[in-house]
mmJSON file of the N, C-alpha and C atoms, coordinates in Angstrom:
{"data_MODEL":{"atom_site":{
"group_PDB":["ATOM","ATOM","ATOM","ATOM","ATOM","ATOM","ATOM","ATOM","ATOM","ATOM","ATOM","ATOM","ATOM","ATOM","ATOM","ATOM","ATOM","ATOM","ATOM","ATOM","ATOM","ATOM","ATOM","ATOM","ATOM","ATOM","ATOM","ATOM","ATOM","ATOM","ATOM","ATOM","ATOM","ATOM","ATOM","ATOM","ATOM","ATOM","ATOM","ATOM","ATOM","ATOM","ATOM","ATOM","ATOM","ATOM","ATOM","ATOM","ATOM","ATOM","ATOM","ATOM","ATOM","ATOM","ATOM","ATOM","ATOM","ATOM","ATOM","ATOM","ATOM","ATOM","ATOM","ATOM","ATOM","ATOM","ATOM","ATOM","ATOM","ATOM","ATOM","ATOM","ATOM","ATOM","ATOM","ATOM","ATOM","ATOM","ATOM","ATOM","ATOM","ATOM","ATOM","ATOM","ATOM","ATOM","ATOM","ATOM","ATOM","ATOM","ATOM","ATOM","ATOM","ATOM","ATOM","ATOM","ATOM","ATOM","ATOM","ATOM","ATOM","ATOM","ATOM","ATOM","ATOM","ATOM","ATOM","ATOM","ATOM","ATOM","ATOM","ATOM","ATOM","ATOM","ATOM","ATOM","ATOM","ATOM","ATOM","ATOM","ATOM","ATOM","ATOM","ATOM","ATOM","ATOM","ATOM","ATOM","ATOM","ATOM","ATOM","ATOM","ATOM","ATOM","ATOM","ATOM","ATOM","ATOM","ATOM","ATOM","ATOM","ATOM","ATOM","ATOM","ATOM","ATOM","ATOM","ATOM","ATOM","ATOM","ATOM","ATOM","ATOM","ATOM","ATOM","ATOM","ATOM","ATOM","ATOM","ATOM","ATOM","ATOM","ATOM","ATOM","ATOM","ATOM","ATOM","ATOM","ATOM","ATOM","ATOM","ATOM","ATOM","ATOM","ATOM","ATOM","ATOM","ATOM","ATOM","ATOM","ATOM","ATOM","ATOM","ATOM","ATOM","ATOM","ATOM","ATOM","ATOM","ATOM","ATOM","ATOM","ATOM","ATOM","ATOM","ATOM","ATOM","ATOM","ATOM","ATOM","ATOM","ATOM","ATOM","ATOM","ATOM","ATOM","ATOM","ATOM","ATOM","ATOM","ATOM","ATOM","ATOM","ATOM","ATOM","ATOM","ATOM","ATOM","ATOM","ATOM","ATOM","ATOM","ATOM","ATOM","ATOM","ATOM","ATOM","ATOM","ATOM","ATOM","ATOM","ATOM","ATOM","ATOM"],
"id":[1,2,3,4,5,6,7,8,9,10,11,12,13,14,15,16,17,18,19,20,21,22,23,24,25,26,27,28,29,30,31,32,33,34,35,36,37,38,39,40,41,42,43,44,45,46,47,48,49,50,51,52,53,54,55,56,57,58,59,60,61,62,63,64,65,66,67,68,69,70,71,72,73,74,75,76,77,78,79,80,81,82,83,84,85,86,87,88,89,90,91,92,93,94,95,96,97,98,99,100,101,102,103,104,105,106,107,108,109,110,111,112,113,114,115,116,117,118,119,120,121,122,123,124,125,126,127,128,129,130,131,132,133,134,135,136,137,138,139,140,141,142,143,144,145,146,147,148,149,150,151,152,153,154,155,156,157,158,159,160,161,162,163,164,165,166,167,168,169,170,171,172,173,174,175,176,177,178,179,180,181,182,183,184,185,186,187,188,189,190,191,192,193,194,195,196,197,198,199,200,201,202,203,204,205,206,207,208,209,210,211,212,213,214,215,216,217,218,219,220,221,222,223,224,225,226,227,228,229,230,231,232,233,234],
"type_symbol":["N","C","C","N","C","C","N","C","C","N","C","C","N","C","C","N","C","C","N","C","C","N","C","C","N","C","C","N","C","C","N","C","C","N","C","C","N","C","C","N","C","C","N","C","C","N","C","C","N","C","C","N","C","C","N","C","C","N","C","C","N","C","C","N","C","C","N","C","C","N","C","C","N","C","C","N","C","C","N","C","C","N","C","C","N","C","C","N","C","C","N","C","C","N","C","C","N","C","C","N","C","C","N","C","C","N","C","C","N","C","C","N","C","C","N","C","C","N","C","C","N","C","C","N","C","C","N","C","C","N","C","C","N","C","C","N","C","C","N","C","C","N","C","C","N","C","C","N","C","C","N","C","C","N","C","C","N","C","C","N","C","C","N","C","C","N","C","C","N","C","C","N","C","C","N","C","C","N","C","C","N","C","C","N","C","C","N","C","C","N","C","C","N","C","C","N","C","C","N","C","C","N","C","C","N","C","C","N","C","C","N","C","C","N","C","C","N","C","C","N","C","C","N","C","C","N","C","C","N","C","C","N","C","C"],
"label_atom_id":["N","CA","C","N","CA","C","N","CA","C","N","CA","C","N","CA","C","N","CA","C","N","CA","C","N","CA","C","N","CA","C","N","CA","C","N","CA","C","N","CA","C","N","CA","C","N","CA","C","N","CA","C","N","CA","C","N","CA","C","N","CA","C","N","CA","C","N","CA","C","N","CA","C","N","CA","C","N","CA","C","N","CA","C","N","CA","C","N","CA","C","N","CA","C","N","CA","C","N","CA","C","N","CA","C","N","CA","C","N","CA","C","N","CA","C","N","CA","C","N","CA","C","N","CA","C","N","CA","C","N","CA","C","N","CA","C","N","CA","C","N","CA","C","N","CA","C","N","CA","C","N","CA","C","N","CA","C","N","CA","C","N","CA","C","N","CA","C","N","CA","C","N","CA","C","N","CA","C","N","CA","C","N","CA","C","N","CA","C","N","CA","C","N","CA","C","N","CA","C","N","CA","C","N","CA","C","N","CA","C","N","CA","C","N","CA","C","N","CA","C","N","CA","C","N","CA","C","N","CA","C","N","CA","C","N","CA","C","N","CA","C","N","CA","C","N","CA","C","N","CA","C","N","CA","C","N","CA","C","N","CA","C","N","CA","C","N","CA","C","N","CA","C"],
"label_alt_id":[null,null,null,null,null,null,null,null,null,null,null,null,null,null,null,null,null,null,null,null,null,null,null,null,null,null,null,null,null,null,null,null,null,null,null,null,null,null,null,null,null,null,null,null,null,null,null,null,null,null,null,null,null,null,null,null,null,null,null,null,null,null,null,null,null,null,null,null,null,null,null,null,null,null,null,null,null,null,null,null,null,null,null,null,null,null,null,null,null,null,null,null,null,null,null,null,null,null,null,null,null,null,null,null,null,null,null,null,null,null,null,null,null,null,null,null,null,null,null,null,null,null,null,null,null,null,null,null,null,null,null,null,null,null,null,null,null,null,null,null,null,null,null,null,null,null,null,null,null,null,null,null,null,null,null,null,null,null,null,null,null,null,null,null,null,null,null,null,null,null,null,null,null,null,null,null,null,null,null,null,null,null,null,null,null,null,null,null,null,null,null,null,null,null,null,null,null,null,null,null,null,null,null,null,null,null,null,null,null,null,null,null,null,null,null,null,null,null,null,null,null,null,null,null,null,null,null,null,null,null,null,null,null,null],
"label_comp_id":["UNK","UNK","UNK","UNK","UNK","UNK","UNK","UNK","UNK","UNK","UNK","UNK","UNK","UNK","UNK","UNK","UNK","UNK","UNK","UNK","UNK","UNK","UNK","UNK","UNK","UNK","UNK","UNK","UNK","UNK","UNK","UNK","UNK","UNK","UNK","UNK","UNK","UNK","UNK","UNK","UNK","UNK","UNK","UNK","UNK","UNK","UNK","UNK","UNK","UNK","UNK","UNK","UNK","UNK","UNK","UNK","UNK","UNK","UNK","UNK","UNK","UNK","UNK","UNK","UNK","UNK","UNK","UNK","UNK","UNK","UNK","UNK","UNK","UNK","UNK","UNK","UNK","UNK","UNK","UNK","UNK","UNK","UNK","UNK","UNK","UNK","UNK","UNK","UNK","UNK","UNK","UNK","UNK","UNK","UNK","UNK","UNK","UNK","UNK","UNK","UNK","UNK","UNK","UNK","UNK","UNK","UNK","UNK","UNK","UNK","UNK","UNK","UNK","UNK","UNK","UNK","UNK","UNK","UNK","UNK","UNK","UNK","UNK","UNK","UNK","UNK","UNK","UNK","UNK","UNK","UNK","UNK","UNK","UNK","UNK","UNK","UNK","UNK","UNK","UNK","UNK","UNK","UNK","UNK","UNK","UNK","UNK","UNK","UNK","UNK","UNK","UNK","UNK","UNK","UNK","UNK","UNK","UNK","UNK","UNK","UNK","UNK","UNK","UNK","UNK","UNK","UNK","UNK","UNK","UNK","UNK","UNK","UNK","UNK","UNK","UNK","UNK","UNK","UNK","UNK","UNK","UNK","UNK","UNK","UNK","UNK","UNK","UNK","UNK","UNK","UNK","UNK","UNK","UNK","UNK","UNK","UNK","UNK","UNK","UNK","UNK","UNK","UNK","UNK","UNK","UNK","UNK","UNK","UNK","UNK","UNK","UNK","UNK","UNK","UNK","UNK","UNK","UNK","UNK","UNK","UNK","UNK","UNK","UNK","UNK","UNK","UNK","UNK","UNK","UNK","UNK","UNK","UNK","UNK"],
"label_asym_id":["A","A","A","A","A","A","A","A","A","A","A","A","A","A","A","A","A","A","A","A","A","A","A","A","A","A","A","A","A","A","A","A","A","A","A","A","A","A","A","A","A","A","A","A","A","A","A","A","A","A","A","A","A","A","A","A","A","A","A","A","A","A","A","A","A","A","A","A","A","A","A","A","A","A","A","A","A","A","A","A","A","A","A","A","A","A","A","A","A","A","A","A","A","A","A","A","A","A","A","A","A","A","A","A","A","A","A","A","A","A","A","A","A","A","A","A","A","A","A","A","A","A","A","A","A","A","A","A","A","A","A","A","A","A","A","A","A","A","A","A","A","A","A","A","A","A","A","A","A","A","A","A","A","A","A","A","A","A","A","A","A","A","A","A","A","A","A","A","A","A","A","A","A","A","A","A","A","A","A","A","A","A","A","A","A","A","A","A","A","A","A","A","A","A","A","A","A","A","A","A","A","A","A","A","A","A","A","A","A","A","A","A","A","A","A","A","A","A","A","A","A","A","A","A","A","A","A","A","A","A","A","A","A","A"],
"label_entity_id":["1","1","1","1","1","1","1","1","1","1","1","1","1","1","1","1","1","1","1","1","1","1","1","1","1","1","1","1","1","1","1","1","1","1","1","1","1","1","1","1","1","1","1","1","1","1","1","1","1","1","1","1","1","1","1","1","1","1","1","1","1","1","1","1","1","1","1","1","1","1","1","1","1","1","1","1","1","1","1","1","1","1","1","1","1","1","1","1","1","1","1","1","1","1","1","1","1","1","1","1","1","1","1","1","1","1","1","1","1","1","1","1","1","1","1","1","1","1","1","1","1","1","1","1","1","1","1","1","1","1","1","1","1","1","1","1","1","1","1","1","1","1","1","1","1","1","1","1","1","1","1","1","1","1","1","1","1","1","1","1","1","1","1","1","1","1","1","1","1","1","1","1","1","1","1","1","1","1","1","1","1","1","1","1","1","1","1","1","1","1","1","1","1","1","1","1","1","1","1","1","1","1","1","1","1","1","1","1","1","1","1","1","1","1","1","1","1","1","1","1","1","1","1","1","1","1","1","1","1","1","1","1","1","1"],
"label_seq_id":[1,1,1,2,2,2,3,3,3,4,4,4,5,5,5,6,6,6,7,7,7,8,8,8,9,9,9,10,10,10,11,11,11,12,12,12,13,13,13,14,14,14,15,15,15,16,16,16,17,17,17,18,18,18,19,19,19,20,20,20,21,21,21,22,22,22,23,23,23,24,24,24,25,25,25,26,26,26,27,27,27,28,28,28,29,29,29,30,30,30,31,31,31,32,32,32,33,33,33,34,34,34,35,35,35,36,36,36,37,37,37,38,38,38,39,39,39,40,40,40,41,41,41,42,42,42,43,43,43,44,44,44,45,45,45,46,46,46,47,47,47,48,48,48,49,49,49,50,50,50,51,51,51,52,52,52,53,53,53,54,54,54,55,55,55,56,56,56,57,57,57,58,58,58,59,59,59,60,60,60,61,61,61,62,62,62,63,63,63,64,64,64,65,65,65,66,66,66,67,67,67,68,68,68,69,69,69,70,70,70,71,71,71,72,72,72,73,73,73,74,74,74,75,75,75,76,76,76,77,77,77,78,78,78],
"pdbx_PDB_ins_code":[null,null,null,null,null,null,null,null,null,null,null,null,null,null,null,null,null,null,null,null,null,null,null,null,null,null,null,null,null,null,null,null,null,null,null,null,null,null,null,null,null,null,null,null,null,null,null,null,null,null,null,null,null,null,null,null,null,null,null,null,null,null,null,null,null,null,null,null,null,null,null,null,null,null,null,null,null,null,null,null,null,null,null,null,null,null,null,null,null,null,null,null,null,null,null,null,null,null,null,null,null,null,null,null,null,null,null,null,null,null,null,null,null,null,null,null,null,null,null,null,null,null,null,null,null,null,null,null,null,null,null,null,null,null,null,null,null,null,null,null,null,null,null,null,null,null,null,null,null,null,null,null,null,null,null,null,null,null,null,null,null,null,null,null,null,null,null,null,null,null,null,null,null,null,null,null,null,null,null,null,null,null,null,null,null,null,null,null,null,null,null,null,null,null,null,null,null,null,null,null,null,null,null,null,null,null,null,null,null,null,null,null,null,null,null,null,null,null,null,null,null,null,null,null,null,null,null,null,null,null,null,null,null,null],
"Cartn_x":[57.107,56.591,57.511,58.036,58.636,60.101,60.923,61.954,61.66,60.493,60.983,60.22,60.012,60.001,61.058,62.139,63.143,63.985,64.063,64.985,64.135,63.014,62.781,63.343,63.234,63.968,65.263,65.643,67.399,67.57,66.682,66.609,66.57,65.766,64.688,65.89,66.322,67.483,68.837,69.343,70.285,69.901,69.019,68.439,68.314,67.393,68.301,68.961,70.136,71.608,72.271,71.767,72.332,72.199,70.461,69.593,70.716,70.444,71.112,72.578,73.291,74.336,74.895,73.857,73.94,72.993,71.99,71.729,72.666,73.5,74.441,75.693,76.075,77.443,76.956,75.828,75.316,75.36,74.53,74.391,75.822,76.841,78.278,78.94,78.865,78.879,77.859,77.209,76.162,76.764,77.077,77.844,79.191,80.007,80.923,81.071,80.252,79.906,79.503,78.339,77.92,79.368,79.871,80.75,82.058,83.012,84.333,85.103,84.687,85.689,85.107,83.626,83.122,83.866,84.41,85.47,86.114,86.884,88.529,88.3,87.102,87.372,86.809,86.354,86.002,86.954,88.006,89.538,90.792,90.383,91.508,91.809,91.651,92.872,92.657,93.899,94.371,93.444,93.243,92.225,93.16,93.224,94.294,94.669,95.046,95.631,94.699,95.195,94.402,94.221,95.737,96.026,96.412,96.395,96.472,98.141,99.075,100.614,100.723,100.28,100.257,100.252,99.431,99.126,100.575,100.745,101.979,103.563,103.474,104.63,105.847,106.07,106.848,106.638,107.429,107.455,108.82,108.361,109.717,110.115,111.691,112.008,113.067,113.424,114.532,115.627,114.301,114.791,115.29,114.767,115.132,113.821,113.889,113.111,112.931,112.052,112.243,111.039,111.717,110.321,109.491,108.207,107.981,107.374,107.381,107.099,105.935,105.749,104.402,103.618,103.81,103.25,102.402,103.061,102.321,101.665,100.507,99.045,99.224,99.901,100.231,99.095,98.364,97.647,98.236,97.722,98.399,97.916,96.908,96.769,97.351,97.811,98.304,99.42],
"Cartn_y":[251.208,250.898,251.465,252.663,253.342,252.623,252.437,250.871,249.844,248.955,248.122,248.184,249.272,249.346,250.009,250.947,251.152,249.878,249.152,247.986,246.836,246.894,245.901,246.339,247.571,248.104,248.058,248.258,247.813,246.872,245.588,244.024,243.902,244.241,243.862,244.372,245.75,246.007,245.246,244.364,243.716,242.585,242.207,240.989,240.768,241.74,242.484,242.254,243.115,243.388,242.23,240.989,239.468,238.92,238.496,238.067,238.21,239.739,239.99,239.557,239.994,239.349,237.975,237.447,235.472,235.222,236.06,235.962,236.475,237.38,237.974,237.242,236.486,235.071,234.113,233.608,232.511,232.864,233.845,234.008,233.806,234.886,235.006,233.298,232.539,231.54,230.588,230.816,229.696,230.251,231.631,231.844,231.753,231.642,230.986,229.311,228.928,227.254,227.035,227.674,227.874,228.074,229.427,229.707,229.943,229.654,229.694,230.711,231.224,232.467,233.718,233.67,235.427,235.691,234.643,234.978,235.511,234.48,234.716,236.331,236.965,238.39,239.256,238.408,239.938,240.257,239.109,239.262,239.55,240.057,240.24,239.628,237.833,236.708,236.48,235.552,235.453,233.991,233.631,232.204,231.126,230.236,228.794,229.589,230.585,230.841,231.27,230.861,230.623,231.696,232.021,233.312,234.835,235.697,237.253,236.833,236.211,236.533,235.447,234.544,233.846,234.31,235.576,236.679,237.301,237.826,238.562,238.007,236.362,235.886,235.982,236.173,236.452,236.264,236.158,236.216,236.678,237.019,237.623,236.703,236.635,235.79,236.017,236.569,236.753,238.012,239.12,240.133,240.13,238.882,238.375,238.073,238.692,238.405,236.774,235.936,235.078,234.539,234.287,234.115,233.063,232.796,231.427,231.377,230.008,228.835,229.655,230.07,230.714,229.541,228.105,227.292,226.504,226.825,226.1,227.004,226.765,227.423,227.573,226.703,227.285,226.912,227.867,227.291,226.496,227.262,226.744,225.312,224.646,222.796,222.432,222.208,221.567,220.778],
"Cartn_z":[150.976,149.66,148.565,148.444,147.712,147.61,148.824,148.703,148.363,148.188,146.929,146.115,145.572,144.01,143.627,143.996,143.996,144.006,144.974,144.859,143.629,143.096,142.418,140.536,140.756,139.556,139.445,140.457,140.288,139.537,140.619,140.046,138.871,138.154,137.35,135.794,136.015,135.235,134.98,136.316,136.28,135.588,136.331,135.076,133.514,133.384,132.571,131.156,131.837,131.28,131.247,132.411,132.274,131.684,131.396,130.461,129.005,128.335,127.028,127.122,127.916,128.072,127.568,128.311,127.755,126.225,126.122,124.372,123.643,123.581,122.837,122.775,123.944,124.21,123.17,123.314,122.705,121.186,120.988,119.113,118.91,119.525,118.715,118.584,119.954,119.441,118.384,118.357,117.45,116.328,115.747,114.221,114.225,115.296,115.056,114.681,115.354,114.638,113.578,113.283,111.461,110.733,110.698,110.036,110.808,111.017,111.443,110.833,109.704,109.149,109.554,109.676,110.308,111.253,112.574,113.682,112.89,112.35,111.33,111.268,109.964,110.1,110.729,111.921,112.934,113.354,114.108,114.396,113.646,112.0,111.187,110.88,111.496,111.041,109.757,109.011,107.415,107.515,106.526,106.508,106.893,107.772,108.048,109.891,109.573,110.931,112.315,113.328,114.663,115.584,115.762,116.598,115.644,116.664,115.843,115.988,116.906,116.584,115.811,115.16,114.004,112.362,112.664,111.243,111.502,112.317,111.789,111.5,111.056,110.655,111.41,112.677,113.135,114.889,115.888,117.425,117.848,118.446,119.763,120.682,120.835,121.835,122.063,123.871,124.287,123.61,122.813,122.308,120.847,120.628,119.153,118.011,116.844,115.983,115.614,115.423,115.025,113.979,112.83,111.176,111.172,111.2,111.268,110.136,109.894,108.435,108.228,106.664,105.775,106.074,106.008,105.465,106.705,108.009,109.199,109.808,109.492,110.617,111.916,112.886,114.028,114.948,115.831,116.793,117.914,119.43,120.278,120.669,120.1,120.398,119.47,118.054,117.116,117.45],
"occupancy":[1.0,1.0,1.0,1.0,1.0,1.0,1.0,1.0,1.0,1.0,1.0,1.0,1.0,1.0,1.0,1.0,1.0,1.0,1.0,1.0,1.0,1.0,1.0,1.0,1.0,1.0,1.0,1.0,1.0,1.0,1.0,1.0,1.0,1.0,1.0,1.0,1.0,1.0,1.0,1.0,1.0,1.0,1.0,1.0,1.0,1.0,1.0,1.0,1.0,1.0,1.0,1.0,1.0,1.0,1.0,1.0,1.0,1.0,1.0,1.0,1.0,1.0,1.0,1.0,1.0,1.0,1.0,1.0,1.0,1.0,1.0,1.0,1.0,1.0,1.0,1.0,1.0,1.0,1.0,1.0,1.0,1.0,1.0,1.0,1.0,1.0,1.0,1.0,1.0,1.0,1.0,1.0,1.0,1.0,1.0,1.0,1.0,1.0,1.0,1.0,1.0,1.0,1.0,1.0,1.0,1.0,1.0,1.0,1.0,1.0,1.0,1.0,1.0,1.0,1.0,1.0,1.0,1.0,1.0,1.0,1.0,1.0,1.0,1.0,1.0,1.0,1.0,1.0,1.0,1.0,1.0,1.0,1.0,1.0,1.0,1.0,1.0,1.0,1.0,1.0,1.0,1.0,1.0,1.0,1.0,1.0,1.0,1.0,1.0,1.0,1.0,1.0,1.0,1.0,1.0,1.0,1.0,1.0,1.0,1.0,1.0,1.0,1.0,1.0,1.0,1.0,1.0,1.0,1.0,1.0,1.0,1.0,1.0,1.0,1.0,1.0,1.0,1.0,1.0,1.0,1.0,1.0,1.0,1.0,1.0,1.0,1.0,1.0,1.0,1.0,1.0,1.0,1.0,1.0,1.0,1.0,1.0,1.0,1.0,1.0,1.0,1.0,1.0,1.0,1.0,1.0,1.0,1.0,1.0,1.0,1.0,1.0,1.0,1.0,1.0,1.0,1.0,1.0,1.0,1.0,1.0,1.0,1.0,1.0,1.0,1.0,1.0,1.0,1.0,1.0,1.0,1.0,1.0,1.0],
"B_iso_or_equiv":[0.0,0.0,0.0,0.0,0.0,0.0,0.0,0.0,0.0,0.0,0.0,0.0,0.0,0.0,0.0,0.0,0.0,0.0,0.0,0.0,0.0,0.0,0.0,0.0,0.0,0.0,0.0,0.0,0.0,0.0,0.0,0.0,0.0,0.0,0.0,0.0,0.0,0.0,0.0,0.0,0.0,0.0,0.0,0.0,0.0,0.0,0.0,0.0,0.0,0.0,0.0,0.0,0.0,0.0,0.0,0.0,0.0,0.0,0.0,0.0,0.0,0.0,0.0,0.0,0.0,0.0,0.0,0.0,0.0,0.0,0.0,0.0,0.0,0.0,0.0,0.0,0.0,0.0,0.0,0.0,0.0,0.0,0.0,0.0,0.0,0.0,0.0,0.0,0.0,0.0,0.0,0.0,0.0,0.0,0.0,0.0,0.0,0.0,0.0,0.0,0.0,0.0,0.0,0.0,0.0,0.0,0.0,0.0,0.0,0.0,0.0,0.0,0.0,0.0,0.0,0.0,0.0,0.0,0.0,0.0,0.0,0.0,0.0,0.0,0.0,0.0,0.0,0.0,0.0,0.0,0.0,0.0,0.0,0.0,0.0,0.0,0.0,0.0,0.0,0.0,0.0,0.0,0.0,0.0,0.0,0.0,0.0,0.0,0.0,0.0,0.0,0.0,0.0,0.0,0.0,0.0,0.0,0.0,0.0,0.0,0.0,0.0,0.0,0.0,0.0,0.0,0.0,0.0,0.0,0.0,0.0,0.0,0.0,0.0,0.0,0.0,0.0,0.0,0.0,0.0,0.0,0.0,0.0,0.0,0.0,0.0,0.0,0.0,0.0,0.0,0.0,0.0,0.0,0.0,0.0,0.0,0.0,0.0,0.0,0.0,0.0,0.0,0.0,0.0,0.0,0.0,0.0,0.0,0.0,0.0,0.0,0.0,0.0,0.0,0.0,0.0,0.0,0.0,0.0,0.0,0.0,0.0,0.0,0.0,0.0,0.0,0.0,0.0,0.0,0.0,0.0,0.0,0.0,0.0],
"pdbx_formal_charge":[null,null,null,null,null,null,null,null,null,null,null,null,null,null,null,null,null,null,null,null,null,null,null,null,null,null,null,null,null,null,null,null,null,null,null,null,null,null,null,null,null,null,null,null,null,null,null,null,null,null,null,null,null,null,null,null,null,null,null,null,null,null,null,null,null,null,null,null,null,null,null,null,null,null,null,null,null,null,null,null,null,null,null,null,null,null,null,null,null,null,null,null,null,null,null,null,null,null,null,null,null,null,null,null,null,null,null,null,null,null,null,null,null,null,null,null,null,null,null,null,null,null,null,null,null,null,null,null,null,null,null,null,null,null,null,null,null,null,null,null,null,null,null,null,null,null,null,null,null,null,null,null,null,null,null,null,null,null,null,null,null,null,null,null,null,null,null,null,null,null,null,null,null,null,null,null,null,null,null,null,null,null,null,null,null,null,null,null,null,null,null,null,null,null,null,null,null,null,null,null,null,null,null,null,null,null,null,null,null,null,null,null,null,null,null,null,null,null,null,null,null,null,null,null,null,null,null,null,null,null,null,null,null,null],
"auth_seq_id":[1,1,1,2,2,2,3,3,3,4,4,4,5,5,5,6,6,6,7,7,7,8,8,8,9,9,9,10,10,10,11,11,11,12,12,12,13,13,13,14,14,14,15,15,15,16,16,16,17,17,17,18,18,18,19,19,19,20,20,20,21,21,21,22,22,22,23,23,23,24,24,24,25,25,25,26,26,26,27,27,27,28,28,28,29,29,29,30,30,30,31,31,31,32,32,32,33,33,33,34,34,34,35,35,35,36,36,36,37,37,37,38,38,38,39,39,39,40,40,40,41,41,41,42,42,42,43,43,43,44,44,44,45,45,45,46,46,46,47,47,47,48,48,48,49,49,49,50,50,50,51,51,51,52,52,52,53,53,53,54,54,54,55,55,55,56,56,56,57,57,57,58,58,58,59,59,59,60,60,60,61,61,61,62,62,62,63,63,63,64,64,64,65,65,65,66,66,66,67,67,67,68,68,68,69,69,69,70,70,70,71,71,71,72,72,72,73,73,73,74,74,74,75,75,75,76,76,76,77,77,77,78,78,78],
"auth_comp_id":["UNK","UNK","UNK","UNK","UNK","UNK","UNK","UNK","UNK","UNK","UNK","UNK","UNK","UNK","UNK","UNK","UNK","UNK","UNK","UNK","UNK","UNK","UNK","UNK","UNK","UNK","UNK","UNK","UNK","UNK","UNK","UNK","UNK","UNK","UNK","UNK","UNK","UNK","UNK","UNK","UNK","UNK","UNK","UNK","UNK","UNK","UNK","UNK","UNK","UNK","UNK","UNK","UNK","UNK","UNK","UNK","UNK","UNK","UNK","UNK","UNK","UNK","UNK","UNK","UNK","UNK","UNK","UNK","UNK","UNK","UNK","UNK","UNK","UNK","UNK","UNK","UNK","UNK","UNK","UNK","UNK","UNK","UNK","UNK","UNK","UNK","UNK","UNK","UNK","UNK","UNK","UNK","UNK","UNK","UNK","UNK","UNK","UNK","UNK","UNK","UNK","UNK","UNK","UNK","UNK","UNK","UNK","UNK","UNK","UNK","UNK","UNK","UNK","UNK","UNK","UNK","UNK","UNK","UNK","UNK","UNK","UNK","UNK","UNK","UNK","UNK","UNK","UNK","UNK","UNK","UNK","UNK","UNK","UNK","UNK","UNK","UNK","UNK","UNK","UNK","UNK","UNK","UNK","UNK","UNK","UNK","UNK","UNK","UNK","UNK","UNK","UNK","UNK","UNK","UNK","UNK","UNK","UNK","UNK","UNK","UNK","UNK","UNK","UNK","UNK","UNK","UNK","UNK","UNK","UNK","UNK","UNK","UNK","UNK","UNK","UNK","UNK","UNK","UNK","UNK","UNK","UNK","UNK","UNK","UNK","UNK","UNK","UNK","UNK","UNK","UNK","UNK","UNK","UNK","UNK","UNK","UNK","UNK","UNK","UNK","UNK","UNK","UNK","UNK","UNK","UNK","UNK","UNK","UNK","UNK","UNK","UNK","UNK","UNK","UNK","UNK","UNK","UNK","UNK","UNK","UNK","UNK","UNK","UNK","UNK","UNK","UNK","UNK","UNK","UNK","UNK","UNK","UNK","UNK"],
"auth_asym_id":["A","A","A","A","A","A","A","A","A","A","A","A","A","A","A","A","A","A","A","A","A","A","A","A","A","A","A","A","A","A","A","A","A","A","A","A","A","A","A","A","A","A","A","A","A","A","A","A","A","A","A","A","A","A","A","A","A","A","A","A","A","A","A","A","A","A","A","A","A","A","A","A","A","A","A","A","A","A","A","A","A","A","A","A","A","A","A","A","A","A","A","A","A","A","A","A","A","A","A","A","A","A","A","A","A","A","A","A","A","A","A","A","A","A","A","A","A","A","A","A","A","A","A","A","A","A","A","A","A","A","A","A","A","A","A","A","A","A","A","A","A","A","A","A","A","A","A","A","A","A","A","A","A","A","A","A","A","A","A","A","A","A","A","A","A","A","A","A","A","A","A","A","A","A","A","A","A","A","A","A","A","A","A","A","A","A","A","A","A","A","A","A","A","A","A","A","A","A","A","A","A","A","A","A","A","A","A","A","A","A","A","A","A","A","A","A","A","A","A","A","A","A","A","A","A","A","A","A","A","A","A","A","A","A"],
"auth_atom_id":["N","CA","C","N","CA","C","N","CA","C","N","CA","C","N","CA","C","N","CA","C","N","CA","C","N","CA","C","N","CA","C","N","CA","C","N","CA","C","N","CA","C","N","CA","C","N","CA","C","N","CA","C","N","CA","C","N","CA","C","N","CA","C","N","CA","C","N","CA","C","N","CA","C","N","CA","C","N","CA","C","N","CA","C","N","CA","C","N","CA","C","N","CA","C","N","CA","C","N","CA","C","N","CA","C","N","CA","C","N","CA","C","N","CA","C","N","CA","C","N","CA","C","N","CA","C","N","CA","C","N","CA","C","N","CA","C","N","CA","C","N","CA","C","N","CA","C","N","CA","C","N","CA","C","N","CA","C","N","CA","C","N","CA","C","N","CA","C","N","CA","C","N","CA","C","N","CA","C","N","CA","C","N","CA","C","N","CA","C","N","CA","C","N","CA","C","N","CA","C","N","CA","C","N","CA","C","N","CA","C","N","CA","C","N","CA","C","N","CA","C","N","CA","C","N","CA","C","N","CA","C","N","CA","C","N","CA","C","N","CA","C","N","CA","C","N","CA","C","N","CA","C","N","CA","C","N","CA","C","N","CA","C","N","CA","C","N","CA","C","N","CA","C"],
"pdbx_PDB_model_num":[1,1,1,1,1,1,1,1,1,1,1,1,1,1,1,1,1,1,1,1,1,1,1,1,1,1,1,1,1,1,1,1,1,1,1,1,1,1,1,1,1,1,1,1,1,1,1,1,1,1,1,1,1,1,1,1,1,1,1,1,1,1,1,1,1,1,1,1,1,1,1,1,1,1,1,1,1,1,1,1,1,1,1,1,1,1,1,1,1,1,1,1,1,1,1,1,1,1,1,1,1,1,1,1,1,1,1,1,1,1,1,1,1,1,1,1,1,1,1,1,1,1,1,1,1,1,1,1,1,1,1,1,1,1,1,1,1,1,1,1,1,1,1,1,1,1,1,1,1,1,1,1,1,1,1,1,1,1,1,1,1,1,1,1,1,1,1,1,1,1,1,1,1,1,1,1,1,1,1,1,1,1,1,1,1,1,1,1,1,1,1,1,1,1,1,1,1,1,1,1,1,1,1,1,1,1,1,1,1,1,1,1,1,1,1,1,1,1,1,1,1,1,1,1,1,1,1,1,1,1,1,1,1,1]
}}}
C-alpha cells in the first residue's frame, strides 16, 4: 500500500511539471502571435531583424570580419 502511493506521487508530480510545461509553451507562443515584437525584446532584437547575429551588423567568416547591409533584415528564409 505504502508503494503506490509513493509511486502515484511521483506520477502525479510529473504530470505535473508536463501539464505546466505545455501551458507555459503555448501562452509564450499565443503572445508571440498577438505581438511579434515582445519576442523581438525578450531576445534584445532591433525591430526588422530576425536573428541575434543579425543585431550585431556583422559575421565571421574564415577568420574574417565581414559588414553587412544596415538596410537588409536578413533572416535565414528570406
Amino acid at each position: 500500500m505504502i508503494g503506490s502511493v509513493t509511486a502515484f506521487g511521483i506520477s502525479a508530480i510529473g504530470h505535473l511539471v508536463f501539464i505546466a510545461g505545455v501551458f507555459v509553451t503555448a501562452t509564450v507562443f499565443k503572445k508571440a502571435d498577438n505581438n511579434p515584437q515582445s519576442v523581438n525584446s525578450l531576445f534584445k532584437l532591433r525591430p526588422g531583424y530576425h536573428s541575434v547575429s543579425r543585431t550585431r551588423q556583422f559575421m565571421w567568416m574564415n577568420g574574417q570580419k565581414i559588414k553587412l547591409d544596415p538596410t537588409d533584415p536578413g533572416g535565414e528564409h528570406e
